[in-house]
N, CA, C and O atoms as a GROMACS GRO file, in nm:
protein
  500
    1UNK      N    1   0.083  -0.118   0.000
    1UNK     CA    2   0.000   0.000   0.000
    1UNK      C    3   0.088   0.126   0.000
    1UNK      O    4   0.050   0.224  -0.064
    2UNK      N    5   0.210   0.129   0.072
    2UNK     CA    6   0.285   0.246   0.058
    2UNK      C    7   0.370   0.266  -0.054
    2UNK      O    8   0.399   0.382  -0.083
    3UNK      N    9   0.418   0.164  -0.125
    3UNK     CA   10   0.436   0.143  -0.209
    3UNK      C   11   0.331   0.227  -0.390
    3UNK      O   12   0.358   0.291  -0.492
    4UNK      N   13   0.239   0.179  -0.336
    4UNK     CA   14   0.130   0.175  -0.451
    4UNK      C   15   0.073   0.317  -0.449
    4UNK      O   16   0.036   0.375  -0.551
    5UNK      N   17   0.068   0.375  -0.315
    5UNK     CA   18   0.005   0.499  -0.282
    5UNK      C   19   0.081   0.612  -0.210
    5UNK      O   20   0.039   0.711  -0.150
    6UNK      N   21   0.254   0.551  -0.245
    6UNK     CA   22   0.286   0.666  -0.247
    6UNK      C   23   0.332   0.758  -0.060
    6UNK      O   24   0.390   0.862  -0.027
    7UNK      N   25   0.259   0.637   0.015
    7UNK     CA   26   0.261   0.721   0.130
    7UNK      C   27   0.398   0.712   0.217
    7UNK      O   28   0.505   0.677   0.169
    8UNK      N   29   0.380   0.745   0.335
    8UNK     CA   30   0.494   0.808   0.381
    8UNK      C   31   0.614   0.647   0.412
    8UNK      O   32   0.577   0.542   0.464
    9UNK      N   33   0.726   0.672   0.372
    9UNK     CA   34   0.794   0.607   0.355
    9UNK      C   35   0.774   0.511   0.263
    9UNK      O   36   0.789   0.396   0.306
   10UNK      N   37   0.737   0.528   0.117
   10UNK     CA   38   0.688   0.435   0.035
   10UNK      C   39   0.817   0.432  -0.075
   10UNK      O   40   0.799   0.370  -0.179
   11UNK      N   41   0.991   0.524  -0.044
   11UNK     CA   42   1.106   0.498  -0.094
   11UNK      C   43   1.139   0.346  -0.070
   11UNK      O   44   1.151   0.266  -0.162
   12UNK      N   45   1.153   0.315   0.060
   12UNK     CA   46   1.204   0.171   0.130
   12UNK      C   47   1.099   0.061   0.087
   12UNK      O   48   1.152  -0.044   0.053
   13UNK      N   49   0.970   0.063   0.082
   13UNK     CA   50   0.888   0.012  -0.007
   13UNK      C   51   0.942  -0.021  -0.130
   13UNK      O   52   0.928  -0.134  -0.177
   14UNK      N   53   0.980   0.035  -0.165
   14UNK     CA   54   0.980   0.038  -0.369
   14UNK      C   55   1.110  -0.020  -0.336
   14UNK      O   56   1.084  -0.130  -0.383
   15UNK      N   57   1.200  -0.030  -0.304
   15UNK     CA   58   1.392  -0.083  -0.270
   15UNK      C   59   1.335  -0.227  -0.262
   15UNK      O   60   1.364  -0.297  -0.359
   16UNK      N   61   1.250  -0.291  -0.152
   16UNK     CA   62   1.225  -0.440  -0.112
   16UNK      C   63   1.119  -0.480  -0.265
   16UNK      O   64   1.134  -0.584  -0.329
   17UNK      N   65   1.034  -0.389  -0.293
   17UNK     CA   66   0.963  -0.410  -0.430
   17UNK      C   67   1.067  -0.455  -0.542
   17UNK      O   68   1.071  -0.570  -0.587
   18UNK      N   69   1.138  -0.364  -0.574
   18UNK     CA   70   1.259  -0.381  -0.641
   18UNK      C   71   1.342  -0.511  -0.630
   18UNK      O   72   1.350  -0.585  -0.728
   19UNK      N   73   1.403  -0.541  -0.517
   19UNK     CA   74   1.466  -0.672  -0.499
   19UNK      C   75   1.425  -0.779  -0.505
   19UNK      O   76   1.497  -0.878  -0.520
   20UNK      N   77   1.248  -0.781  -0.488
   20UNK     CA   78   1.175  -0.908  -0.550
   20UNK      C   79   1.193  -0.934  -0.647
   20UNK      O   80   1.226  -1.046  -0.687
   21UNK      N   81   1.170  -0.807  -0.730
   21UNK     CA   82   1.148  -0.802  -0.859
   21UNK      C   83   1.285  -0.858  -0.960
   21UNK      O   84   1.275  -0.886  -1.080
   22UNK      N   85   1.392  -0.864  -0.889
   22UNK     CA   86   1.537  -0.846  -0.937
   22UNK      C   87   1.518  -1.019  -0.873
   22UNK      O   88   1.627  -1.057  -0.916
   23UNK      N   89   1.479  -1.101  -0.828
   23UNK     CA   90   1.488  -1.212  -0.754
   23UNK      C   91   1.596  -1.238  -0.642
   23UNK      O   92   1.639  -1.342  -0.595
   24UNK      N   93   1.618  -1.133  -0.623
   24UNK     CA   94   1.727  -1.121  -0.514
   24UNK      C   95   1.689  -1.145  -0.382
   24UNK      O   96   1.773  -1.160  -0.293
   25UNK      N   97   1.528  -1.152  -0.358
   25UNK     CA   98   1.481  -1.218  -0.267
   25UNK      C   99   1.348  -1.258  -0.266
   25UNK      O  100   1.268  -1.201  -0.340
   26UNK      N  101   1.308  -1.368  -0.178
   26UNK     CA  102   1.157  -1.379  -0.203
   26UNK      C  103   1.073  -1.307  -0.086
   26UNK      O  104   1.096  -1.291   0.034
   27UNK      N  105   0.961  -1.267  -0.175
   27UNK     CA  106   0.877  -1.202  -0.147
   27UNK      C  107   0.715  -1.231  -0.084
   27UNK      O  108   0.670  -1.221  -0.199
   28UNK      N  109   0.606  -1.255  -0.012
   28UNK     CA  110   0.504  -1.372   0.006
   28UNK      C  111   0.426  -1.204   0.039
   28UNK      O  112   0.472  -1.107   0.100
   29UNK      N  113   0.276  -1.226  -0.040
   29UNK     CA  114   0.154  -1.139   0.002
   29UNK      C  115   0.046  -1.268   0.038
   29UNK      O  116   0.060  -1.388   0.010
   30UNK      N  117  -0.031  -1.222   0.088
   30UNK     CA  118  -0.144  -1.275   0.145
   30UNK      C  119  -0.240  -1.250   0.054
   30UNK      O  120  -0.264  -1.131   0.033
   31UNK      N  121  -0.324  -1.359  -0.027
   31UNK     CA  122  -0.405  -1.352  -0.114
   31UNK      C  123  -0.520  -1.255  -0.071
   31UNK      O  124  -0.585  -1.213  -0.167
   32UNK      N  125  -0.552  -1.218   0.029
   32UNK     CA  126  -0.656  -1.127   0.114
   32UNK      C  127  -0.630  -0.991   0.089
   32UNK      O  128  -0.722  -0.911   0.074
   33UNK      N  129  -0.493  -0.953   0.082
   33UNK     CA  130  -0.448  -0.824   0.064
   33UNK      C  131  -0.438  -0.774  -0.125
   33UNK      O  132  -0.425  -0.653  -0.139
   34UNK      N  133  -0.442  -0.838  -0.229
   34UNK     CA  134  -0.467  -0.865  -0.340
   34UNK      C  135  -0.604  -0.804  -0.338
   34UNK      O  136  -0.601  -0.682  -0.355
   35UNK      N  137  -0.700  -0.846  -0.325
   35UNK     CA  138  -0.813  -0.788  -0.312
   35UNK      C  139  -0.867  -0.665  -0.224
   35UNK      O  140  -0.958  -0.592  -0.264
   36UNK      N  141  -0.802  -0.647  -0.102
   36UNK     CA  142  -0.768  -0.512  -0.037
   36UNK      C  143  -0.712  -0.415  -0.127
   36UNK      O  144  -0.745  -0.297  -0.142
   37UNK      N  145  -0.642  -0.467  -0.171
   37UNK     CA  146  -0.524  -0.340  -0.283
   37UNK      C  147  -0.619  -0.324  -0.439
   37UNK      O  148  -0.567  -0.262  -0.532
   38UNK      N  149  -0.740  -0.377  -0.452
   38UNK     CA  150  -0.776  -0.332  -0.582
   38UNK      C  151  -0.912  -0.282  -0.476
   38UNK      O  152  -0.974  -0.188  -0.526
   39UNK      N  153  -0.936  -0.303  -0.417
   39UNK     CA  154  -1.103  -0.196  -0.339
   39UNK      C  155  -1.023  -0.077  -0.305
   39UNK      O  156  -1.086   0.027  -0.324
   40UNK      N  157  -0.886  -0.057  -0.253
   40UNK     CA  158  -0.824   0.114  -0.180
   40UNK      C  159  -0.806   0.158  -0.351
   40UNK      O  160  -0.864   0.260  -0.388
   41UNK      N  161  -0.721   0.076  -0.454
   41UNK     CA  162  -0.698   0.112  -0.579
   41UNK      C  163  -0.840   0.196  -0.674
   41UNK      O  164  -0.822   0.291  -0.751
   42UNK      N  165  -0.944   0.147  -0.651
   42UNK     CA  166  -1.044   0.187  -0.705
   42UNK      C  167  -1.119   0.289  -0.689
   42UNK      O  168  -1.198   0.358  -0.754
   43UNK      N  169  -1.064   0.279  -0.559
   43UNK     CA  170  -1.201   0.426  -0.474
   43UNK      C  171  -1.096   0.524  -0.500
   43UNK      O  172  -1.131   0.633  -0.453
   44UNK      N  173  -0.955   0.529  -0.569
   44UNK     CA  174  -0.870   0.661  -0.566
   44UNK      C  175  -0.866   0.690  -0.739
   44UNK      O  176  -0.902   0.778  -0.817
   45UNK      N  177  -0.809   0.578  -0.743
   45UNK     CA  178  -0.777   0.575  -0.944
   45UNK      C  179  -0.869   0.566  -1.004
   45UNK      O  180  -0.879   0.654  -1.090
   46UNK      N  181  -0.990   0.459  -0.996
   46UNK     CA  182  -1.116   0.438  -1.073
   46UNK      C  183  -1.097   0.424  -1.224
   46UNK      O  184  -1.175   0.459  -1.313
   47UNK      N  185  -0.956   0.358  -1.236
   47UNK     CA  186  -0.943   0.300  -1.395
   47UNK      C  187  -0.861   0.128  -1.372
   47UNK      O  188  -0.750   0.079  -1.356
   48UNK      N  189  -0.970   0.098  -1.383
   48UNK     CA  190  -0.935  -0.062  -1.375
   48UNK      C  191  -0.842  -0.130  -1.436
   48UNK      O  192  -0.785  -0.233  -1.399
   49UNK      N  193  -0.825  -0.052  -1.555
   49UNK     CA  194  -0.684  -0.089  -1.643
   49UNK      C  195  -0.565  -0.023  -1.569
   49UNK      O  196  -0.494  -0.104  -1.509
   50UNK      N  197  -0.538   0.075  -1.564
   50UNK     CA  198  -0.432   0.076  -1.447
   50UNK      C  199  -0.429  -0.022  -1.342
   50UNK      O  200  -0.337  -0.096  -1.309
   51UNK      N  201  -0.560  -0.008  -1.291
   51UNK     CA  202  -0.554  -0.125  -1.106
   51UNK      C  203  -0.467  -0.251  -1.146
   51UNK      O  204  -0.358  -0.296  -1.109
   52UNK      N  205  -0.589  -0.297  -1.260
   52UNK     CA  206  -0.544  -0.432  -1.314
   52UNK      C  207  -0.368  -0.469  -1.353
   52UNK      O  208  -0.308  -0.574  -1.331
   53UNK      N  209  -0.310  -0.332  -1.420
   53UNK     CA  210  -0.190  -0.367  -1.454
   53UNK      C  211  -0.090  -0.337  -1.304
   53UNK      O  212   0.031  -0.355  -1.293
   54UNK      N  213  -0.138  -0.313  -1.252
   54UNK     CA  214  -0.066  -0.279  -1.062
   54UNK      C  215  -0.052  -0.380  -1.046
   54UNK      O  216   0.062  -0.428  -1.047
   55UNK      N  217  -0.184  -0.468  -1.020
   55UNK     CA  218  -0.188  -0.568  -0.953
   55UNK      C  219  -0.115  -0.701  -1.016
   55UNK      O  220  -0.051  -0.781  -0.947
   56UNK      N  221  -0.141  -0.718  -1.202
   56UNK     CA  222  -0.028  -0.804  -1.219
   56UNK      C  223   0.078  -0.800  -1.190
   56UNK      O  224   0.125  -0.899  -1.134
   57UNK      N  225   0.162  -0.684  -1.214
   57UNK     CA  226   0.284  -0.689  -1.179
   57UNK      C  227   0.324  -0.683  -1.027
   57UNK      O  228   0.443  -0.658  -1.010
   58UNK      N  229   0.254  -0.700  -0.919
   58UNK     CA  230   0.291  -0.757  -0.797
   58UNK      C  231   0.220  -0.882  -0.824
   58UNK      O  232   0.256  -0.965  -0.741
   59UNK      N  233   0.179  -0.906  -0.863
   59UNK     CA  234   0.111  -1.118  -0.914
   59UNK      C  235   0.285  -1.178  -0.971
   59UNK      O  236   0.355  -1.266  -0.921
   60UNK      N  237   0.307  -1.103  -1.072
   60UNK     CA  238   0.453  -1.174  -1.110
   60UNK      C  239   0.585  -1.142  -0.999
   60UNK      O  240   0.696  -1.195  -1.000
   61UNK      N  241   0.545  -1.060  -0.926
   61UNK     CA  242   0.708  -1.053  -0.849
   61UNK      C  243   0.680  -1.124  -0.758
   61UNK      O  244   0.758  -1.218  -0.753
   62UNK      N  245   0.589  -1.128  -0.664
   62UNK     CA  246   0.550  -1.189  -0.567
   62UNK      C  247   0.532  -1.320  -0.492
   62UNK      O  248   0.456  -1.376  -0.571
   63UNK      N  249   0.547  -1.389  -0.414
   63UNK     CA  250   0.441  -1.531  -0.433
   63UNK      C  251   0.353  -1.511  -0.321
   63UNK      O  252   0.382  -1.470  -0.209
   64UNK      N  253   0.204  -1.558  -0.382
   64UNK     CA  254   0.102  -1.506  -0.317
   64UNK      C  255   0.072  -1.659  -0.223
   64UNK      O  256   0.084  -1.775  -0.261
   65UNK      N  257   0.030  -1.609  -0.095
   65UNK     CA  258  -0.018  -1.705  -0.005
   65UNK      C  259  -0.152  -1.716  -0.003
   65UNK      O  260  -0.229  -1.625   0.027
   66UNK      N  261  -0.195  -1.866  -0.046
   66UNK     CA  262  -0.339  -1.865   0.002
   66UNK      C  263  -0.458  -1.862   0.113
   66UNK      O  264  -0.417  -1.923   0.212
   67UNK      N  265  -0.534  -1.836   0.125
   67UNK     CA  266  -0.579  -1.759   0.262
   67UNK      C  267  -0.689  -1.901   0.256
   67UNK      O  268  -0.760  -1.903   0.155
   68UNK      N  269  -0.700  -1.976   0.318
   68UNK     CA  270  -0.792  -2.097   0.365
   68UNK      C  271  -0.826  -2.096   0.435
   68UNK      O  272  -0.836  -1.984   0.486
   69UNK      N  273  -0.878  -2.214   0.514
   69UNK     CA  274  -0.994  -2.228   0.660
   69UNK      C  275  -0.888  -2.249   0.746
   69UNK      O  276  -0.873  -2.159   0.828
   70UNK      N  277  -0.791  -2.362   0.753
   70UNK     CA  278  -0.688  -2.364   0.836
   70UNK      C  279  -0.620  -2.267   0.858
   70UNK      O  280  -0.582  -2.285   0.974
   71UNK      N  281  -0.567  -2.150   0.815
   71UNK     CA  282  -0.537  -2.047   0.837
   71UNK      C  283  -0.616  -1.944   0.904
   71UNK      O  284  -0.574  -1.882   1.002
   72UNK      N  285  -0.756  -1.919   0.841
   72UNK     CA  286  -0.853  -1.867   0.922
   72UNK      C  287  -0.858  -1.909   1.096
   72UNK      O  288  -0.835  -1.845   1.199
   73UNK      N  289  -0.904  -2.064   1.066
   73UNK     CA  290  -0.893  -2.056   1.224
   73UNK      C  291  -0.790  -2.063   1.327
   73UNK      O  292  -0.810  -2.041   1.446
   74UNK      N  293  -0.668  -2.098   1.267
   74UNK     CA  294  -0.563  -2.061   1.326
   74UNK      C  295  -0.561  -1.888   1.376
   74UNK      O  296  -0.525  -1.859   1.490
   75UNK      N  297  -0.608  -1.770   1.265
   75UNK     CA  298  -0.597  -1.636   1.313
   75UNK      C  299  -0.697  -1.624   1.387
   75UNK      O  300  -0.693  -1.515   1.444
   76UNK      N  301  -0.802  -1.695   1.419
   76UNK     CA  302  -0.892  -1.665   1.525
   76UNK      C  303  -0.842  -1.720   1.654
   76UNK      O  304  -0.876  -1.655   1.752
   77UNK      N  305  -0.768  -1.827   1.676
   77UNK     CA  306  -0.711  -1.828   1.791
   77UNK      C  307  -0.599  -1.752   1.840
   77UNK      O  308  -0.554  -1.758   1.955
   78UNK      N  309  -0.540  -1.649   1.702
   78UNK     CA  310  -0.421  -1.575   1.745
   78UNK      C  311  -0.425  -1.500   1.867
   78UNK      O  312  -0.544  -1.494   1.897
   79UNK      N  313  -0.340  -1.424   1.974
   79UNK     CA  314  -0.323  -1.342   2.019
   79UNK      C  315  -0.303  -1.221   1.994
   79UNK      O  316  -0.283  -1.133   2.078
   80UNK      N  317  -0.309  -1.205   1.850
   80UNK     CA  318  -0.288  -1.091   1.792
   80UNK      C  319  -0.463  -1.028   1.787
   80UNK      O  320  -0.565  -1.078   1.739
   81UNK      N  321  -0.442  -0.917   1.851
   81UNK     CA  322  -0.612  -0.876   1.860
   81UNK      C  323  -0.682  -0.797   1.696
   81UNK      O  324  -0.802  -0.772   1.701
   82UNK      N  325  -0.615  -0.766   1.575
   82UNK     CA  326  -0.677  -0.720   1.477
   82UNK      C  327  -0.673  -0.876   1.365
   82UNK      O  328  -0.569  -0.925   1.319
   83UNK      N  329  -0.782  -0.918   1.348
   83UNK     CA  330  -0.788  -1.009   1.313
   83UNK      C  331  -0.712  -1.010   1.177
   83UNK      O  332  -0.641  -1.107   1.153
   84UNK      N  333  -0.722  -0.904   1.084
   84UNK     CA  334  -0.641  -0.913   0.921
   84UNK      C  335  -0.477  -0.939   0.963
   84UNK      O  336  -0.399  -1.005   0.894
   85UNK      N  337  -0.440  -0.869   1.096
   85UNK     CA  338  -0.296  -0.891   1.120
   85UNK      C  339  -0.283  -1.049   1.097
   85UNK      O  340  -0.251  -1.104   0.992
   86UNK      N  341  -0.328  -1.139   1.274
   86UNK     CA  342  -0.408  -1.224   1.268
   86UNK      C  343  -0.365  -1.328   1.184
   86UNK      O  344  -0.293  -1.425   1.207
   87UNK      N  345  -0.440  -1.278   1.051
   87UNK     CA  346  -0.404  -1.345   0.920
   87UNK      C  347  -0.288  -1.397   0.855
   87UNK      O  348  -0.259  -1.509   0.813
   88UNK      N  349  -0.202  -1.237   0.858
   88UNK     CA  350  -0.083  -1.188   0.842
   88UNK      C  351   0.014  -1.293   0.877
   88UNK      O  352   0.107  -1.334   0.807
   89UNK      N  353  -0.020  -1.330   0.994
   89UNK     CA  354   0.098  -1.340   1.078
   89UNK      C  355   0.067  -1.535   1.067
   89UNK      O  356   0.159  -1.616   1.072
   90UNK      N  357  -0.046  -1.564   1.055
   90UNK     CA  358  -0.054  -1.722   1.066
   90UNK      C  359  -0.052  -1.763   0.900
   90UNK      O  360  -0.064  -1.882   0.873
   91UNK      N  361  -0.041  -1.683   0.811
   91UNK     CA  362  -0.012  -1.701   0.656
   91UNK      C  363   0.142  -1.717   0.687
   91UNK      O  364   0.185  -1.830   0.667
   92UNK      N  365   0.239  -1.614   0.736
   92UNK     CA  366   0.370  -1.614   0.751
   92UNK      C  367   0.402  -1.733   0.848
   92UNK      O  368   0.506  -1.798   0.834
   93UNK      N  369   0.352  -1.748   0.902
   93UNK     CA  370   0.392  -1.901   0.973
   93UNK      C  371   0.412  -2.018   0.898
   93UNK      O  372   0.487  -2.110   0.932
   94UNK      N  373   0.303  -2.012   0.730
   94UNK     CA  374   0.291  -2.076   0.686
   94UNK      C  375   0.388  -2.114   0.590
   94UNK      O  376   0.440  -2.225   0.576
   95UNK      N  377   0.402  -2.034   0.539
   95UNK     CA  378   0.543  -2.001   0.413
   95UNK      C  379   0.667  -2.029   0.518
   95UNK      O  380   0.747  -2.105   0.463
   96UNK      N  381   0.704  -1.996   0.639
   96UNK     CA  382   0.809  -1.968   0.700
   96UNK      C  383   0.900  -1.862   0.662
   96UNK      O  384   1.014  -1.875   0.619
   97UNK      N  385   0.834  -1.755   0.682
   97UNK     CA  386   0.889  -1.591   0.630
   97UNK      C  387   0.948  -1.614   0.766
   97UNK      O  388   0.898  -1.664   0.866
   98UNK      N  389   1.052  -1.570   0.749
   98UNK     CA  390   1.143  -1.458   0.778
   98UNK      C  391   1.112  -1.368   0.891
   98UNK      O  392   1.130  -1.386   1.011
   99UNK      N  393   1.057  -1.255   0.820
   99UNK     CA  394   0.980  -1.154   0.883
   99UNK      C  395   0.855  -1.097   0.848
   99UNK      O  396   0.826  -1.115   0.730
  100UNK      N  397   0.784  -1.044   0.905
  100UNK     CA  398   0.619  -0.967   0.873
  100UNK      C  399   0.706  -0.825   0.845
  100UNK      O  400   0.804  -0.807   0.917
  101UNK      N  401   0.680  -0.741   0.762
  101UNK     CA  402   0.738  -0.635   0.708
  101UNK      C  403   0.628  -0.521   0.721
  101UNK      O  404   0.559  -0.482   0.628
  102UNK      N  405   0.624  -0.482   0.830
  102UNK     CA  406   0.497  -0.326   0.820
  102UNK      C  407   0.579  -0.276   0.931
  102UNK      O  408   0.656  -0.318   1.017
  103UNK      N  409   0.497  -0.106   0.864
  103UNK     CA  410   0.535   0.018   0.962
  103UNK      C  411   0.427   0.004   1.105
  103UNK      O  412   0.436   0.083   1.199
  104UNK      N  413   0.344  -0.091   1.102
  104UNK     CA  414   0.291  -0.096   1.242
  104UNK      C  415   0.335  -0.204   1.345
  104UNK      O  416   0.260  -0.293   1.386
  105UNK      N  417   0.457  -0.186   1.380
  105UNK     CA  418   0.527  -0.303   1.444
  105UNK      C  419   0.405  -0.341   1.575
  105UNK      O  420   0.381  -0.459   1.600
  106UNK      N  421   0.348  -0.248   1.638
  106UNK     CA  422   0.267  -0.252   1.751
  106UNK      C  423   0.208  -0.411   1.741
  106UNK      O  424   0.257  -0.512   1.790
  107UNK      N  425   0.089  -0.396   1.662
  107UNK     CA  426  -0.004  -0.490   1.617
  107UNK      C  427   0.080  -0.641   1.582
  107UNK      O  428   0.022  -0.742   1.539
  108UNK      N  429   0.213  -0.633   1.607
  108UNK     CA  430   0.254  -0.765   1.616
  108UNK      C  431   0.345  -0.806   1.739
  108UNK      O  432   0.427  -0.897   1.729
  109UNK      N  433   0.331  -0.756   1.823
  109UNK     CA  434   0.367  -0.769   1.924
  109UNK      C  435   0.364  -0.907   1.998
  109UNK      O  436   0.442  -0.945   2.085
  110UNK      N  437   0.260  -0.973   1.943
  110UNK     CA  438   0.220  -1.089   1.995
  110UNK      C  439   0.275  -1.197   1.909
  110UNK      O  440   0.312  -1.302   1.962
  111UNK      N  441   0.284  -1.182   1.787
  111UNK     CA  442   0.327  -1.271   1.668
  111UNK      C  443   0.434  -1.371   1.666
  111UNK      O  444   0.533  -1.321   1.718
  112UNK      N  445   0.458  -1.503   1.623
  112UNK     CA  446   0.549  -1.562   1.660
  112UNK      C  447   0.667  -1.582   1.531
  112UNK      O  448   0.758  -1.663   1.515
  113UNK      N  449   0.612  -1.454   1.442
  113UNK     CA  450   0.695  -1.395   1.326
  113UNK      C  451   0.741  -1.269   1.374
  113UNK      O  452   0.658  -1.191   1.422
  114UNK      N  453   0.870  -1.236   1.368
  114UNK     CA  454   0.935  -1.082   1.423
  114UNK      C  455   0.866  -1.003   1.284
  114UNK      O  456   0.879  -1.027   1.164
  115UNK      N  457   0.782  -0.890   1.365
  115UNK     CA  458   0.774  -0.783   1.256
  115UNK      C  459   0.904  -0.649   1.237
  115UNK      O  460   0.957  -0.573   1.318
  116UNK      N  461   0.914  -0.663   1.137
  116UNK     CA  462   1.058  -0.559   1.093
  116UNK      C  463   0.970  -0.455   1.026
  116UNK      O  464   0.889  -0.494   0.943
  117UNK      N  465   0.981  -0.304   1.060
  117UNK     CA  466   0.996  -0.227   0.909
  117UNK      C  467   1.075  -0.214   0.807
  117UNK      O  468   1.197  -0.224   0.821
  118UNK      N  469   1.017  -0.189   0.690
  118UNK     CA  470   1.115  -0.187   0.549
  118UNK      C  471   1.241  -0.163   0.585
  118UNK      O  472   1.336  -0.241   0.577
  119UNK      N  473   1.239  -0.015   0.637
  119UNK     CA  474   1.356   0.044   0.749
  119UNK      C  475   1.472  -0.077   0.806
  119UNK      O  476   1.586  -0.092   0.760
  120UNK      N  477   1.434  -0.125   0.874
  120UNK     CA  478   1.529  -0.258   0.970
  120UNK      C  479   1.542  -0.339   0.868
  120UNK      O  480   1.655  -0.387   0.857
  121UNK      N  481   1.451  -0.376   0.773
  121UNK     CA  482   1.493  -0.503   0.721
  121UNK      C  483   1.581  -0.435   0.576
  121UNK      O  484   1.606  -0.532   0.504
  122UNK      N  485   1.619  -0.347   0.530
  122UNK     CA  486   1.687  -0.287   0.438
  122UNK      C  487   1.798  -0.247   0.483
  122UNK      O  488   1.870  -0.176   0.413
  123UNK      N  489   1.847  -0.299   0.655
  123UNK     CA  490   1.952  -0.253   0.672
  123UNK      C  491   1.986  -0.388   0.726
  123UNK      O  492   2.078  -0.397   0.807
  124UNK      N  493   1.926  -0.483   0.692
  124UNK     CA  494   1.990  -0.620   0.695
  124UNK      C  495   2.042  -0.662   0.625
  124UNK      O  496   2.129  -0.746   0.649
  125UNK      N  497   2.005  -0.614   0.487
  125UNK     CA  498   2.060  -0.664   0.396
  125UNK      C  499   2.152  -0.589   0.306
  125UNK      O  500   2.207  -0.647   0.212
   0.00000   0.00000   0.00000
């Protein structure tokens, strides 16, 4: 989203965008957020041919995680109290990421994935 829209700190965004893209590392979205990113895409841009070509090209850099029932109810037993985190965080369990990568480290506090910002994790590497 910061990435796509530009918002604040959406340089360090586009660097980890970039290095997917370069295969220099892998990358995992949550099939849930795919569809989040074309409903925020629409209500701003309202040209579907743009959305559409956004969204392929994070479809090809990416590898997308599928969002199922086992996962669902795994994020309902999370400790993580916003359930989309929740998600987040029991999808990344799934793949075995690394790290959860957002500027709201708060909301993972509980997670048994370390959340990094772009920030920290661009100075890991």
């Amino acid at each position: 989203m910061d990435f796509l829209f530009k918002r604040e700190g959406h340089e360090k965004a586009a660097e980890i965008f970039l290095l997917c893209s370069r295969g220099q590392m892998q990358g995992f979205i949550c099939a849930h957020e795919i569809t989040t990113l074309f409903y925020f895409l629409d209500k701003t841009i309202r040209d579907k041919r743009k959305i559409k070509k956004a969204l392929s090209g994070i479809l090809q850099r990416f590898d997308i995680i599928e969002v199922n029932k086992g996962i669902l109810d795994k994020a309902l037993a999370s400790e993580i109290g916003d359930f989309e985190d929740a998600v987040i965080e029991t999808s990344a369990i799934k793949v075995n990421a690394d790290f959860i990568l957002t500027r709201n480290i708060r909301d993972y506090l509980k997670s048994a994935i370390t959340a990094i910002t772009p920030e920290e994790f661009l100075a890991l590497h």
